[in-house]
N, C-alpha and C positions, 0 to 999 in steps of 0.2 A: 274267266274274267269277262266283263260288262265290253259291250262296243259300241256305246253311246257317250253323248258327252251332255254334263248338265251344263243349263240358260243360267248364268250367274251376274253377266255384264249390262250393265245400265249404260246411257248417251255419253257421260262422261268419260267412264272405263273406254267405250270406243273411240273416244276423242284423243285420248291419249294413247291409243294404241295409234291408230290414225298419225297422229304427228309424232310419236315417240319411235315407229318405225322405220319413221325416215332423219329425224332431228339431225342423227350423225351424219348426215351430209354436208350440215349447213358449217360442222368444224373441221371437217378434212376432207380428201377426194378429189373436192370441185378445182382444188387450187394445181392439179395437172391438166387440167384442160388451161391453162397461163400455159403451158408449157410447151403446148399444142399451138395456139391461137391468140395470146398475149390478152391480157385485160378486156380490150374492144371487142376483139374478135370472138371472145368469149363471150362477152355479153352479149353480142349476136346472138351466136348457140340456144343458150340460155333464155332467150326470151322464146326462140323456135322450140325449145322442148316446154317453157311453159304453159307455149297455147297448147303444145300437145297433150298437158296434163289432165289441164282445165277442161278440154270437150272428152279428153279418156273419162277421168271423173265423173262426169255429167253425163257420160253412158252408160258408165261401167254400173254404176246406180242403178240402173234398172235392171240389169242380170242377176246383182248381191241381191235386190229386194225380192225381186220375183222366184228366184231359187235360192234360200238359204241356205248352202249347206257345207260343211268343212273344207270341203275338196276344191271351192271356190271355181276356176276358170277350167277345172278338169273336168264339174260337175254340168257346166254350162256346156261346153262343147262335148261333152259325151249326149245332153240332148239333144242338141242341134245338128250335131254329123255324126253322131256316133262312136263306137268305142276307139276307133283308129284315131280320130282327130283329137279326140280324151286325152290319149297317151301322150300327142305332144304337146298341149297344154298342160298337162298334169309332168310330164320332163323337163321341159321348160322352167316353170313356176318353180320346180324344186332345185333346179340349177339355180335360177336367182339367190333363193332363201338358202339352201344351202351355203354358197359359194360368199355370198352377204358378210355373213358375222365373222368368218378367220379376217374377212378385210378391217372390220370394225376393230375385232381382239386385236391387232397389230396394230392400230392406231391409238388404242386403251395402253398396249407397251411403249407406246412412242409418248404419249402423255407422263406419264409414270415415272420414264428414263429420264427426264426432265427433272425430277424430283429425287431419281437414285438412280443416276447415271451408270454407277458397278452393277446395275441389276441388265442381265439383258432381257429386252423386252419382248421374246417371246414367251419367256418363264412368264409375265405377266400376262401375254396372251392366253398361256393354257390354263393359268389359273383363273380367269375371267372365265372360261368355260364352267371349271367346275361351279363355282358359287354359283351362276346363273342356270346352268342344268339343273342343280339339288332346288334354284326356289320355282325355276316352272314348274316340276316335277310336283312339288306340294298342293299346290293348287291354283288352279287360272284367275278364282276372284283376289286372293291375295297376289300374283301376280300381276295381274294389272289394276289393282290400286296401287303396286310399287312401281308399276309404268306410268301412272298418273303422276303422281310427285315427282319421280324422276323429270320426267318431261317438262312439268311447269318450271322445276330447276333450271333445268334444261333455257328453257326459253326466258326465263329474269338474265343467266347470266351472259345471254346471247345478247342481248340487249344491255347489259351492263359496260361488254366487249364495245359497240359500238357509240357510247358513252365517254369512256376512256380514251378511246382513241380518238373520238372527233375533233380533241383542242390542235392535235398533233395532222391533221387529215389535210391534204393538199389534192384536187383533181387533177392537177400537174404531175401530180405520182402516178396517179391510176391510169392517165393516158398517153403516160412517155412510153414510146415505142411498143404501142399496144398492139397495133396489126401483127399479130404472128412475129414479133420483136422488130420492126419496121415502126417507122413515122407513118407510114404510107401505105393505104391499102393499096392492095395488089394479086394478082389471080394466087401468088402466097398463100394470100389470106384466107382466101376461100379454101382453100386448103384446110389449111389450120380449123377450118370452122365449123368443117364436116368433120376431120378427127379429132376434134376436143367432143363431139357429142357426147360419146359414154359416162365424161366427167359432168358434163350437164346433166343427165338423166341421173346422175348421184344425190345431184340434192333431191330427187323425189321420189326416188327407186322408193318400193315397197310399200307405198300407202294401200295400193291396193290388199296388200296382206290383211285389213280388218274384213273384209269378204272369209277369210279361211276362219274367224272368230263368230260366224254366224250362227252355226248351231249353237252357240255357248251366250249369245246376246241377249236379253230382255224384249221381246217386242222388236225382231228387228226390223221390218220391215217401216218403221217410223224411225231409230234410233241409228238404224245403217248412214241414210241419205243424209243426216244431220253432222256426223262423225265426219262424213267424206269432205261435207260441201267446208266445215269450219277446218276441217285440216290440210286443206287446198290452200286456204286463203292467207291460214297462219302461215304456211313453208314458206310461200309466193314472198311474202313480206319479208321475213327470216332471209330466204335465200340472196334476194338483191341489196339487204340489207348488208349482211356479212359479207360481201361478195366484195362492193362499193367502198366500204368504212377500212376494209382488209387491205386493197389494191392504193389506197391513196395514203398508207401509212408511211409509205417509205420505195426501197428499190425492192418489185412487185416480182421479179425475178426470183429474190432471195428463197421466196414463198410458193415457187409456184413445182416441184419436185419432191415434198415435204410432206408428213403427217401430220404434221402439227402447226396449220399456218397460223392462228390465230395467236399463239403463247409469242410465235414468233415475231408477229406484225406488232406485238401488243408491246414487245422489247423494242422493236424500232423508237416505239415514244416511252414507255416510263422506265425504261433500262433491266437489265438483268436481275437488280434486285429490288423490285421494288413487291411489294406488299398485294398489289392490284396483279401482276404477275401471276404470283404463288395461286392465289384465291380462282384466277380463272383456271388453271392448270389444275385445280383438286375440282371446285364446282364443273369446272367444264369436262370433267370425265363422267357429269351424270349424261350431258347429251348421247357420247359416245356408249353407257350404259343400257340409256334407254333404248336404244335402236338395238343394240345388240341381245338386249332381254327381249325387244318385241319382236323378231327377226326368228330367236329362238321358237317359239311360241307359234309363229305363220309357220316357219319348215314342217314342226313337230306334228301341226294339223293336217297340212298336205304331205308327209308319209304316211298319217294314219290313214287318209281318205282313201289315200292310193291304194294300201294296204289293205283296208277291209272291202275296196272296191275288185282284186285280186290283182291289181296292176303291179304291187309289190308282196315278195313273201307275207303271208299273213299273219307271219308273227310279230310283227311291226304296229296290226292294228288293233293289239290289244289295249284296254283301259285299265288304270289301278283299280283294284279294287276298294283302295282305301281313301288315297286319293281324289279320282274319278278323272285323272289325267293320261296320256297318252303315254306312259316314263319309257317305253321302249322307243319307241319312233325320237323322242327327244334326246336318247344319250345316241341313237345312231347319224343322227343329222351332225353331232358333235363328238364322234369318229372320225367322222371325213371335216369336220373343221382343224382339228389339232392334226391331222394328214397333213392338210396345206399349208398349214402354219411352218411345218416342220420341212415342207418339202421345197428346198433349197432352187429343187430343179424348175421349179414356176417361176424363175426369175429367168426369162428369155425375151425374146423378138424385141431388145432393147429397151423394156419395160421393168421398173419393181416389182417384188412380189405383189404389194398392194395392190399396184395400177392392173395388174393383170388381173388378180379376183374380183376387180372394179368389174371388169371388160367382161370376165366371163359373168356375172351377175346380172350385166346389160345386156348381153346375147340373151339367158333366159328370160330376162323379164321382156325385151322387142316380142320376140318370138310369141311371147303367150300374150300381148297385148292387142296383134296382130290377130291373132286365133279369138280373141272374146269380143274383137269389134268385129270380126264375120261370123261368129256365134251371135251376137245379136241382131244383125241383119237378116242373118236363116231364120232364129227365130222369130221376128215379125212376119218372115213371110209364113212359114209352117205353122207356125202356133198365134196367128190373132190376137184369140179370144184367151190365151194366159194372162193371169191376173200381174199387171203392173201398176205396186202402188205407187213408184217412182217412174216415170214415164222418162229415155233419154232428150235433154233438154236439146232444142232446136234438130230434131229430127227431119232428115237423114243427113242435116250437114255436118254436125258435132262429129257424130260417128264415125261420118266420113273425111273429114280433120284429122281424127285421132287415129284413123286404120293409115290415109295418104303419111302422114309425116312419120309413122312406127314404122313404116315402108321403107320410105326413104333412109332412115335410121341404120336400120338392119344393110341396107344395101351397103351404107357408106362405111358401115362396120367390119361388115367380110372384106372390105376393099383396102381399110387400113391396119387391117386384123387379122393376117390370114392364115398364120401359125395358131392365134386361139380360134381362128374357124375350125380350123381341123380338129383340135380337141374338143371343142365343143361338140360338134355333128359325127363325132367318132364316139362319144360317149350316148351321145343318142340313138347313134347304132348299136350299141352294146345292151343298152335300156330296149329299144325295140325287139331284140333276139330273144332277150327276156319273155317279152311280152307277145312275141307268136308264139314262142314255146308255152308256156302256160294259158293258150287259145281256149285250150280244151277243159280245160278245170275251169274255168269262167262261166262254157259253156253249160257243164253238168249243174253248175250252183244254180243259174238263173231255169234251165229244165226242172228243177229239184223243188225252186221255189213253185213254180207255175204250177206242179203238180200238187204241194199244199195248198196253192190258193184253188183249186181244182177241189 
């Protein structure tokens, strides 16, 4: 079997992976950090992870242009430090993307149970798996042209949502006892406003995921920085958009523990049966769709990367033959998604299932966002003279924006997180034991090579 991948994706294809990876944020997730930090106090959060998106983006651009290659932030810091710091950017990113789509599939059930309540909604989780593994598996350009459409969907009926509900919309709603459920801020709140982050980093998690679609892009090095900078601007809009029209529909409480805030906010004004209901609850599962077909598609890259890089079994990094897609790496990333779906036992440290595979998708996305803002610092200083056709915007301040608040992030995370710290950093000690033991087979590969290029 082939271990290469073909350039299939044009500007568009990455635009919509771009905001199609992250879309499902803007219908569920964000609305427990209400639950954390209430309406205000969220929108604090919220705007603090925004700026952190916007200078990440605006860095991060010059690492995807200058090194395009599957493995994305594993590829970047295996230059820049080496194979050690490789691993945990490349464990990292894969906890994200992994851990990503069982949150999303649970939310796809929780849509659905809306419409056939007898059905429980994980059956519809694992069936979300299969249909969307069998169409990555086929092919990445049919792929994401179905990410493309999905998305624009996606994005009419987000905007339709806030439409509907604006005749109904009161900023009396959205700011009754919005500090952390107080009238009144108070050191509470500050509270509340570092543990709702993860739910903030929800609406944006995974943009970065079109970086792992780079070997497979058109010219990316023009097509990359254009996908980033328009699906930045789109979420940004989306996010405070549905955030704002959601919280002023009614009592913001009701919304803020849920998967499904929107169907719900949208009942506060046109009632349980109304027409405009039904229509966002079937259109609105392409958002939740899109993110979870493009989520797919980022994990499946980065086990192949890993994979053919030796970081994982190698059997991982094969290509179809027929195909030309990764179909190994993508039914194992979705192994361990129907694992957690299933597994009862991730509902602890007084959190949902969902909220927890939030938390841990945010642990690995800080973690590797951390590692690619001082991968691109090393490389400015070691490597000059590498070719950046994307240069990071407002250099060294952006970068150093996005590395200080991913900082601070991470910090306030283990602090209000500390039961999925341990999991988290325990599976990455499992992942590293892996990866000194198989030192040596690394080493014979790149000796083996140097001797044919000899």
């Amino acid at each position: 079997m082939s271990s290469s991948l073909k350039a299939t994706l044009n500007g568009w294809h990455l635009w919509g992976l771009a905001v199609g990876l992250v879309i499902s944020g803007e219908y569920f997730g964000w609305s427990y950090g209400w639950d954390k930090a209430g309406t205000l106090g969220f929108l604090v959060t919220s705007i603090l992870i925004a700026v952190m998106y916007a200078t990440f983006i605006f860095s991060f651009t010059e690492l995807t242009t200058s090194i395009p290659h599957a493995g994305g932030p594993f590829a970047y810091a295996r230059r820049a430090f080496g194979s050690k710091m490789a691993f945990v950017a490349g464990f990292a990113t894969l906890v994200e993307f992994v851990f990503a789509p069982p949150a999303i599939a649970m939310a796809i059930g929780a849509y659905l149970n809306v419409q056939f309540p007898g059905v429980d909604p994980k059956a519809f989780a694992m069936g979300a798996y299969v249909v969307f593994v069998a169409l990555n598996i086929i092919g990445v350009r049919i792929a994401a042209t179905f990410e493309l459409f999905v998305t624009i969907l996606a994005i009419v009926e987000l905007l339709v949502f806030m439409g509907v509900v604006s005749p109904g919309f009161s900023m009396s709603n959205f700011v009754a006892n919005g500090w952390s459920g107080q009238s009144d801020f108070s050191m509470a709140s500050i509270s509340g406003i570092v543990a709702a982050i993860p739910f903030a980093i929800w609406f944006f998690l995974a943009i970065e995921g079109v970086a792992m679609a780079a070997e497979e892009a058109e010219d990316p090095k023009r097509t990359i920085p254009k996908a980033y900078i328009g699906g930045i601007l789109t979420l940004l809009v989306l996010a405070m958009g549905v955030m704002v029209f959601a919280g002023g529909a009614g009592d913001w409480k009701a919304l803020s523990n849920i998967n499904d805030p929107l169907p719900q906010a949208m009942k506060m004004i046109v009632g349980a049966n109304s027409g405009w209901l039904h229509m966002l609850v079937w259109i609105g599962l392409f958002g939740l769709i899109a993110s979870f077909h493009g989520i797919i598609l980022g994990y499946s890259r980065q086990i192949f990367a890993l994979s053919r890089a030796g970081y994982m079994p190698k059997y991982f990094g094969a290509v179809n033959d027929k195909f030309k897609t990764p179909h190994r790496a993508i039914i194992a990333g979705a192994v361990v998604g129907v694992a957690a779906i299933m597994g009862d036992s991730f509902e602890f440290a007084g959190q949902t299932l969902t909220a927890n595979l939030i938390t841990m998708a945010v642990f690995g996305a800080i973690v590797m966002y951390i590692v690619s803002m001082m991968s691109l610092f090393a490389l400015r200083i070691n490597e000059p003279h590498l070719e950046r056709p994307f240069a990071a915007v407002a250099y060294p301040l952006f970068p150093a924006i996005a590395l200080g608040l991913a900082a601070v992030s991470l910090v306030t995370m283990i602090y209000f997180n500390q039961q999925l710290t341990v999991v988290f950093f325990g599976l990455m000690a499992l992942g590293y034991a892996y990866f000194s033991m198989t030192q040596h087979h690394r080493d014979a590969s790149a000796d083996n090579k140097v001797g044919l290029m000899l």
